[in-house]
N, C-alpha and C positions, 0 to 999 in steps of 0.2 A: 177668573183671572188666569191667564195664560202665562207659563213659564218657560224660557229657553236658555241653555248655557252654550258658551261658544267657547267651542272645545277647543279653539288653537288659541284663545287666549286666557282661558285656565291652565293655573301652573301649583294648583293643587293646596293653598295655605289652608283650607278647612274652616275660614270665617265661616263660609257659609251651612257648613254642616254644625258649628258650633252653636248659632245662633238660630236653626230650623233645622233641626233635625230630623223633625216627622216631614219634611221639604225634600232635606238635600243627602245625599251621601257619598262616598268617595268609590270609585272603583278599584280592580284591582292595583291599577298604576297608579293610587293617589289623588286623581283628579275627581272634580265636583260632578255627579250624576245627579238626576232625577226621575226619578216612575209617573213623575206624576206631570203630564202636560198642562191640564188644567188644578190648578190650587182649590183648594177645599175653603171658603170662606172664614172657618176658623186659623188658619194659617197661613192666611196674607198677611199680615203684620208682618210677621216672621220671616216672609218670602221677600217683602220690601224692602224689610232692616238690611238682610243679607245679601240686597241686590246692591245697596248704598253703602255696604262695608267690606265688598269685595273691592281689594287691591288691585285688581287686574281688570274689573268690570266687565266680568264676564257674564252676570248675570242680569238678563231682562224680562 
């Protein structure tokens, strides 16, 4: 599974580092990063929840 965040519409609330954190993390400025382009099977769950409980829907 493939993950992308779209950084002009991230505004940094950290659902999704909250809820995937071996996923997501914040950079210096707050906002939602990731290392990892393809997800690791064990942590699609996690990458889903956090795409569907992002406020801003920045994540797909």
């Amino acid at each position: 599974m493939k993950i992308t965040i779209d950084e002009d519409r991230c505004r940094g609330h950290g659902v999704c580092c909250t809820i995937g954190p071996e996923v997501f993390d914040l950079n210096d400025d707050g906002y939602a990063v990731t290392e990892q382009s393809e997800v690791p099977q064990e942590f699609e769950s996690a990458a889903r929840s956090a795409a569907r409980s992002c406020p801003e829907r920045a994540i797909t």
